[in-house]
C-alpha positions as a printed Julia matrix, in Angstrom:
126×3 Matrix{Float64}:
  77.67  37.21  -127.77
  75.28  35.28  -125.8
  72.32  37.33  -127.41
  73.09  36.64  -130.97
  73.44  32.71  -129.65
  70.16  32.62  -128.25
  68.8   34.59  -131.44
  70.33  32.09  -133.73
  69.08  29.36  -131.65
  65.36  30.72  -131.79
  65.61  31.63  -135.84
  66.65  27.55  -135.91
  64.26  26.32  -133.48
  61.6   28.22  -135.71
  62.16  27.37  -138.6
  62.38  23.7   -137.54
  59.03  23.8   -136.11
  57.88  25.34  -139.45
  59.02  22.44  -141.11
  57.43  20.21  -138.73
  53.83  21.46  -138.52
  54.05  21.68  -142.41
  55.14  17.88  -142.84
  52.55  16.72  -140.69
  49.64  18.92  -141.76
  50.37  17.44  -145.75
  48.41  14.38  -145.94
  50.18  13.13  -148.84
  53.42  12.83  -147.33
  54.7    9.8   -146.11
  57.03  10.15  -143.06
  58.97   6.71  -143.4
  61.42   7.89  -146.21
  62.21  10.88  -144.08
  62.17   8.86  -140.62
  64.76   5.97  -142.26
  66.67   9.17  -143.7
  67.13  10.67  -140.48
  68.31   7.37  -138.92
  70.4    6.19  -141.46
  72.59   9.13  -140.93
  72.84   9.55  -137.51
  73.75   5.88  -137.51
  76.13   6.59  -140.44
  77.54  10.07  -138.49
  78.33   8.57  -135.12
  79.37   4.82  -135.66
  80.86   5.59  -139.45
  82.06   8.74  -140.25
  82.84   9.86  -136.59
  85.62   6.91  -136.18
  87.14   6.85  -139.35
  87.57  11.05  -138.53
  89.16  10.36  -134.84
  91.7    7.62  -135.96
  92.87   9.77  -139.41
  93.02  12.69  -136.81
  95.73  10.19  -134.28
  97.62   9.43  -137.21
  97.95  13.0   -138.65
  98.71  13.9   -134.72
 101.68  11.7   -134.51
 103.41  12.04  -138.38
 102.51  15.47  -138.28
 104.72  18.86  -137.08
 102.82  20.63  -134.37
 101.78  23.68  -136.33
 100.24  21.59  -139.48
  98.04  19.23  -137.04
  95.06  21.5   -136.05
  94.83  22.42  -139.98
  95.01  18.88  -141.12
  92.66  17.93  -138.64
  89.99  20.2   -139.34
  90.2   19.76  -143.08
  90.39  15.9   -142.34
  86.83  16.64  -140.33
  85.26  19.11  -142.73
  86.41  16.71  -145.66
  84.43  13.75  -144.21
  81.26  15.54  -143.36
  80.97  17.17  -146.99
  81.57  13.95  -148.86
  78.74  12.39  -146.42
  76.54  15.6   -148.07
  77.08  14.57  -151.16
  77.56  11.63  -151.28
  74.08  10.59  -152.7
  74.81  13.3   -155.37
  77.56  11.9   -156.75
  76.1    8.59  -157.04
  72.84  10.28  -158.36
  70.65   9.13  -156.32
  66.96  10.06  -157.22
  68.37  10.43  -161.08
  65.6   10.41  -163.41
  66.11  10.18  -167.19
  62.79  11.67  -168.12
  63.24  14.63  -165.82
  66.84  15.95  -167.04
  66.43  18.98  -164.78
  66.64  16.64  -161.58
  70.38  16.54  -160.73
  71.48  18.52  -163.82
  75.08  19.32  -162.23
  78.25  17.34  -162.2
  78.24  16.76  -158.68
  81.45  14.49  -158.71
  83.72  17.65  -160.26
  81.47  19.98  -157.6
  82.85  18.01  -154.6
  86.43  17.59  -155.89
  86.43  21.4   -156.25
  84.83  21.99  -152.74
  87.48  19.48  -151.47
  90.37  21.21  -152.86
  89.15  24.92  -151.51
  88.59  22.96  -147.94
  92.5   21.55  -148.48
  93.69  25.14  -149.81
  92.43  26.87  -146.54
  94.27  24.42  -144.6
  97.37  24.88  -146.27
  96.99  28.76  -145.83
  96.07  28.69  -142.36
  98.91  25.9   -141.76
């Protein structure tokens, strides 16, 4: 177990110094948008989402039946980071009406669906 966990660590640490070296050898590219990106949700993760999780997660603990709290929880969790993902989807964000293929789907009936599997596999497992 500990060898696959340092593989997948190395695979990810590669690939993340791919991406890297190739951002910053393009001279086109501007960094801000991805810089404010990368702040904006670690900001948004720990002093947004991260709360709002932990207090829903106390309240299911204490109106829930022991065997339907871990369930609820994690579905709670994995609910709150997905939505976060797309999010900027839904709202279609970066949208353009001359370029129909750009965000072609819709993403609103995508993450209801996702949603519902995440709250069916909690109901199973519960």
């Amino acid at each position: 177990m500990k060898a696959i966990r340092i593989l997948l660590i190395a695979a990810g640490l590669a690939v993340v110094t791919i991406g890297v070296v190739g951002a910053l050898g393009d001279p086109g590219l501007t960094l801000w948008p991805y810089a404010r990106y990368l702040a904006v949700a670690a900001v948004l993760g720990d002093f947004l989402i991260l709360p709002i999780v932990l207090v829903a997660g106390a309240i299911a603990a204490r109106g829930l039946p022991g065997w339907a709290r871990v369930p609820v929880q994690a579905a709670l969790y994995v609910s709150a980071a997905v939505t976060v993902v797309a999010l900027p989807l839904v709202l279609g964000y970066g949208r353009d009406p001359s370029l129909p293929s750009a965000l072609p789907r819709d993403y609103g009936l995508g993450l209801l669906a996702v949603l519902a599997a995440v709250w069916a596999a909690a109901a199973t497992v519960a």
